[in-house]
C-alpha positions as CSV (number, residue, x, y, z in Angstrom):
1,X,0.0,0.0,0.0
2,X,1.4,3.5,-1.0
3,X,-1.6,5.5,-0.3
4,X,-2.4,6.5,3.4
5,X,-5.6,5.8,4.8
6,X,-5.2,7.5,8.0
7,X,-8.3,9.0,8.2
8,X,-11.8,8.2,5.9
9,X,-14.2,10.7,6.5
10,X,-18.1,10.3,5.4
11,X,-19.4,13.1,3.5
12,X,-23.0,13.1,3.0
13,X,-23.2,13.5,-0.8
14,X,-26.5,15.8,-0.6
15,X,-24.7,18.3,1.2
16,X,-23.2,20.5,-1.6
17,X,-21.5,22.5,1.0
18,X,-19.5,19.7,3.0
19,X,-18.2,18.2,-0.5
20,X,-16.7,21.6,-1.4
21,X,-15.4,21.9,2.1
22,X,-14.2,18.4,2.1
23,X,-11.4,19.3,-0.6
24,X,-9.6,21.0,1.8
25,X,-9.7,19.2,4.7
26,X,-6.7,17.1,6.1
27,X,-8.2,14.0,5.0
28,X,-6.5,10.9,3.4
29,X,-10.1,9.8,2.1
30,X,-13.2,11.1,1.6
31,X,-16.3,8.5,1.7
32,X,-19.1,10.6,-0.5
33,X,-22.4,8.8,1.2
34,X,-25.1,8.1,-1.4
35,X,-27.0,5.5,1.4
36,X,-27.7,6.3,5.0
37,X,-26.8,10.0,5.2
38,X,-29.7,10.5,2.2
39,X,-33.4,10.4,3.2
40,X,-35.3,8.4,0.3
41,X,-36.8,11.9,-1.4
42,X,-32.8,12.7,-2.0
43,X,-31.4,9.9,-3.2
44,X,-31.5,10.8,-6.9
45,X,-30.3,14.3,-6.5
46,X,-27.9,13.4,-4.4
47,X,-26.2,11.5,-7.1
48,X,-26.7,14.3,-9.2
49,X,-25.2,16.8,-6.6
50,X,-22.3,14.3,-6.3
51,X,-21.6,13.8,-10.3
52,X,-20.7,18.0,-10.4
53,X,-19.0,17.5,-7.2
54,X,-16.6,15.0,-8.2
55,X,-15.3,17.4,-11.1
56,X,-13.5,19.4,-8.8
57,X,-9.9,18.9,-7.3
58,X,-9.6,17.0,-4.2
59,X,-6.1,16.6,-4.4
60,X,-4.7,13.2,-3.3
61,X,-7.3,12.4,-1.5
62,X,-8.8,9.3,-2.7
63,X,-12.4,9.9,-3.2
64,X,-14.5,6.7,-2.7
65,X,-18.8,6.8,-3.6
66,X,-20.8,4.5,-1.3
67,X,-23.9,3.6,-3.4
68,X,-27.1,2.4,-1.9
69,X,-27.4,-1.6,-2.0
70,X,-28.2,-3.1,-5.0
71,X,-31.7,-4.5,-3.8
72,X,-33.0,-1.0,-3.5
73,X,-34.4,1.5,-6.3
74,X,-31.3,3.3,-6.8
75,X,-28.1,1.0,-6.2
76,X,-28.0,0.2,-9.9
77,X,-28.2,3.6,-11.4
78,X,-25.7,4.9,-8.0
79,X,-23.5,2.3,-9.6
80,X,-23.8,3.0,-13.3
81,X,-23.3,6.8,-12.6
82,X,-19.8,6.5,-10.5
83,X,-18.7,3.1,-12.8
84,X,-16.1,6.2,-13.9
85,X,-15.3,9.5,-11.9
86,X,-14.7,7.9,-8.3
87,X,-11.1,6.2,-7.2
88,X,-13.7,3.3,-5.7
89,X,-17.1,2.2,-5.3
90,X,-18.2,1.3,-2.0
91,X,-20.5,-1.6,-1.9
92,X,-22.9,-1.5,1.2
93,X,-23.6,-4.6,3.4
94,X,-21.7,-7.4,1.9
95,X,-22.4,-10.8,3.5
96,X,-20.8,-12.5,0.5
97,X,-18.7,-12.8,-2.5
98,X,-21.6,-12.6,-5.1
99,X,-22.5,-9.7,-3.6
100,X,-19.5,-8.0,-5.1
101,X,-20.0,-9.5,-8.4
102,X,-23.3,-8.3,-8.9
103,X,-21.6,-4.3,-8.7
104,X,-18.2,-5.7,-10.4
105,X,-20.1,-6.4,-13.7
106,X,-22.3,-3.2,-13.9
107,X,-18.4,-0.9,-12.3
108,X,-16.2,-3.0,-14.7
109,X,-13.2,-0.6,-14.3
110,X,-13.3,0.9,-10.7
111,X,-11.7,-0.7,-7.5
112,X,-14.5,-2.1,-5.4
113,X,-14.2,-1.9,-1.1
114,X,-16.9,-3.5,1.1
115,X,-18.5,-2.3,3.7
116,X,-18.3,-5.7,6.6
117,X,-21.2,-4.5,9.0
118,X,-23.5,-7.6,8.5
119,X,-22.8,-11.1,10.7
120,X,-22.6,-13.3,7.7
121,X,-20.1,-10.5,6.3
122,X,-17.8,-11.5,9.2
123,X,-18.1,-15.4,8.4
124,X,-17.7,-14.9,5.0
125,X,-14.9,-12.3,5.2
126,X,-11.8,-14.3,3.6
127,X,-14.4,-15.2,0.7
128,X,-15.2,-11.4,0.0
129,X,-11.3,-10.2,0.7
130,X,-10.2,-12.6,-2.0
131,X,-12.6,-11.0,-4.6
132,X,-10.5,-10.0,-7.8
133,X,-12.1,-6.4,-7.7
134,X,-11.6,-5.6,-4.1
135,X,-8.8,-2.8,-3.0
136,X,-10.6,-2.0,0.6
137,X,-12.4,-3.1,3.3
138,X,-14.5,-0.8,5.6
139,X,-15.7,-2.2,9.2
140,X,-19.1,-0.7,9.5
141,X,-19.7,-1.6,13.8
142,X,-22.7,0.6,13.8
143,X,-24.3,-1.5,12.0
144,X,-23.2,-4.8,13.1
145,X,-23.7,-3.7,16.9
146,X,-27.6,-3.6,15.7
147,X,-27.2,-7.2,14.2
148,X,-25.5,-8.6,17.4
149,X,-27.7,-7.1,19.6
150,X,-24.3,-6.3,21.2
151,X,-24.4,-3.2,24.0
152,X,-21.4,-0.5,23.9
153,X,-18.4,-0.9,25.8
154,X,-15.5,1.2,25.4
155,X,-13.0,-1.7,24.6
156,X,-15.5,-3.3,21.9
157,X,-15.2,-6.7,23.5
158,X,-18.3,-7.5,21.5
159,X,-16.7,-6.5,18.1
160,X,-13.3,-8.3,18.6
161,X,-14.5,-11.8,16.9
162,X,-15.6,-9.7,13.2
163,X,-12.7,-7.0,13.6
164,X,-10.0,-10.0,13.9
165,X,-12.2,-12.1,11.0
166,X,-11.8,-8.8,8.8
167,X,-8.3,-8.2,9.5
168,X,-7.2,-11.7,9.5
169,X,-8.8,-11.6,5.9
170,X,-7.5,-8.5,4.7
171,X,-4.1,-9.0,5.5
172,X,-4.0,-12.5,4.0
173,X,-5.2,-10.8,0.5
174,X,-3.5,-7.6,1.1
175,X,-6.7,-5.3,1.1
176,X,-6.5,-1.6,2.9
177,X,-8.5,-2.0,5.9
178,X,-10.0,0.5,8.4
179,X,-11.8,0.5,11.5
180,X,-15.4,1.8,11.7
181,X,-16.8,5.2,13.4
182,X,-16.0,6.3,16.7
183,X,-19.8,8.3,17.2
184,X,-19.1,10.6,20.3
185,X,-17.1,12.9,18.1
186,X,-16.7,15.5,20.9
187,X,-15.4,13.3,22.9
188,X,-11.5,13.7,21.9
189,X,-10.2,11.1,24.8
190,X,-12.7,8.5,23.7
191,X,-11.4,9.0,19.9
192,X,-7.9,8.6,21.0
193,X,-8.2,5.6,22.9
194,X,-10.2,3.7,20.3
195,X,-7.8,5.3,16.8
196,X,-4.9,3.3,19.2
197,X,-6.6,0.0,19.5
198,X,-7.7,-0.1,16.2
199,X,-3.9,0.5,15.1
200,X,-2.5,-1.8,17.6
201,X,-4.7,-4.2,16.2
202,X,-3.4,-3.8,12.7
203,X,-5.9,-1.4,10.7
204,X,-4.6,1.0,8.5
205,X,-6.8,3.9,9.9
206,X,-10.5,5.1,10.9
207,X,-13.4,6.3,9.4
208,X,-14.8,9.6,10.8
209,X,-18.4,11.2,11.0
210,X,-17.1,14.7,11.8
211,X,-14.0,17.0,10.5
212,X,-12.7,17.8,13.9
213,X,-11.6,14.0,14.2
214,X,-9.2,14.4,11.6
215,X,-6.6,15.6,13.4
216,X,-6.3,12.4,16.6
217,X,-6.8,10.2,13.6
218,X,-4.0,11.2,11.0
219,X,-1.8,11.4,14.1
220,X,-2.4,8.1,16.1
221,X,-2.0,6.1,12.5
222,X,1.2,8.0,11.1
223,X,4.4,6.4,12.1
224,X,5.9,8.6,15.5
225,X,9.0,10.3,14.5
226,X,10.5,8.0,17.7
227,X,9.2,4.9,15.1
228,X,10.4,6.5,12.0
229,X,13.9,6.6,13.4
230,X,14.3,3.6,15.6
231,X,13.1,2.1,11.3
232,X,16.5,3.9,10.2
233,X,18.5,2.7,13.0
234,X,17.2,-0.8,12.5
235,X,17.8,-1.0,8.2
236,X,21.2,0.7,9.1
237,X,22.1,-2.0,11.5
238,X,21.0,-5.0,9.7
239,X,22.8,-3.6,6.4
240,X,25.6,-3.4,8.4
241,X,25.6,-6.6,10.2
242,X,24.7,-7.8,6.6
243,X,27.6,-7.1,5.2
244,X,29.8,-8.4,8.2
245,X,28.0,-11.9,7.1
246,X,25.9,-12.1,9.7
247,X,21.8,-12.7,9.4
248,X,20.8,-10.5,12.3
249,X,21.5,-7.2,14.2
250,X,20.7,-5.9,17.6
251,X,19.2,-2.4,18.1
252,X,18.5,-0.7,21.5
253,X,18.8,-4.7,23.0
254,X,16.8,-6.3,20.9
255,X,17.6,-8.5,17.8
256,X,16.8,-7.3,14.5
257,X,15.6,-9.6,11.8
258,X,14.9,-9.7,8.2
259,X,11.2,-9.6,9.2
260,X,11.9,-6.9,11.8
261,X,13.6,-4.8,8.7
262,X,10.4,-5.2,6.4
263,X,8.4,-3.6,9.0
264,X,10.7,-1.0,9.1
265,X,10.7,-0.1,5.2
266,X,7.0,-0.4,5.3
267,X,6.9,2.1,8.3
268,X,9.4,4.5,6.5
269,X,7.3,4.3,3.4
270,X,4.0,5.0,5.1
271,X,6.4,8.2,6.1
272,X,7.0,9.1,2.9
273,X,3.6,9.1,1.7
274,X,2.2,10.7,4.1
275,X,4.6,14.0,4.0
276,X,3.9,13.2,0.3
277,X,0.3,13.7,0.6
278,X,0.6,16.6,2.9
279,X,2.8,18.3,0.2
């Protein structure tokens, strides 16, 4: 992955104002919301609304449409009308493979992600991160609390099982993946704590409901400037233990692998595209 997806913000795609806004906001993505942020009576100027809007310049942020399902009245024309002028199309509520297939042949040129909010989603979730078409995967836990009948807790015990199924499936089919909404979004301590799980755990960043969460979000999943240059230190030992002939280093105490050194290109290129982005 070259791209950051720090931080995916939804952007209701019927609010003319927040699109325009939304191009200068510190955002690594921008999810334009054609389903649950449109009442019914909007949905079809919404997707007008969005077609204009996705003319203008959003810079490097990746811009990805989330269409309404494709058993409703408009997820066939959402997907028709994005099939070109969107870096993705987000399919909602996929429980299964075919359920990708169906938007793959009507989007036959546009990366597909997958919204994994639904229980059989979870189950299913290495079939659906093996799909040919699919560059993302976006945890949707609103939704999936609903299905559990799960109650809130602050360190998502009840979400652990379909977070680990995701990212055990992403990661085995190198798909992006990033955690769901955090929906106190005044609540900066609350944010903080649950950006950090969610990168302990392994995802590549959070979606976000509300612009003043960008900033906790692109800092808790950009590599520390203490991590960026413990990386260095690492690469520069290991080279030089490397060329001495021998297969590890130690750093700081601790033995440096060839495993340790790939995490530590991959943390020093997440680096470099993030100050790329930012530039």
């Amino acid at each position: 992955m070259t791209r950051p997806y720090r931080s995916v913000l939804y952007i209701p795609a019927a609010n003319p104002r927040a699109m325009e806004k939304a191009q200068t906001l510190a955002a690594d993505a921008i999810i334009f919301d054609l389903e649950d942020a449109v009442a019914p009576s909007g949905k079809l100027a919404a997707r007008e609304l969005l077609a204009k809007a996705l003319l203008a310049d959003y810079g490097g942020r990746a811009r990805i449409v989330r269409i309404n399902g494709l058993d409703t009245e408009w997820g066939e024309g959402d997907a028709r009308a994005f099939a070109a002028g969107a870096d993705a199309v987000l399919v909602p509520k996929v429980s299964c493979g075919a359920d990708l297939d169906r938007v793959a042949a009507l989007v036959p040129d546009t990366p597909l992600w997958a919204m994994m909010e639904t229980a059989a989603g979870m189950l299913n979730a290495a079939e659906i991160a093996a799909h040919p078409r699919l560059q993302g995967m976006v945890m949707g836990t609103n939704d999936l609390a609903k299905e559990l009948n799960s109650r809130f807790r602050a360190d998502r015990l009840p979400m652990m099982p379909g977070l680990g199924l995701c990212l055990l499936a992403a990661r085995a089919h190198g798909r992006v993946i990033v955690d769901g909404v955090f929906n106190a979004f005044k609540d900066e301590d609350g944010l903080r704590a649950e950006c950090e799980q969610g990168r302990d755990m392994g995802f590549d960043g959070k979606t976000l409901i509300h612009p003043a969460q960008l900033a906790i979000a692109n800092e808790v999943f950009a590599p520390s400037a203490s991590e960026v240059e413990l990386a260095r230190r690492q690469i520069e030992a290991f080279d030089e233990a490397s060329g001495q002939g021998r297969g590890v280093a130690v750093v700081d105490g601790k033995i440096v692998e060839n495993l340790h050194v790939e995490t530590a290109r991959a943390t020093l290129a997440k680096a470099a595209a993030i100050a790329e982005l930012a530039g």
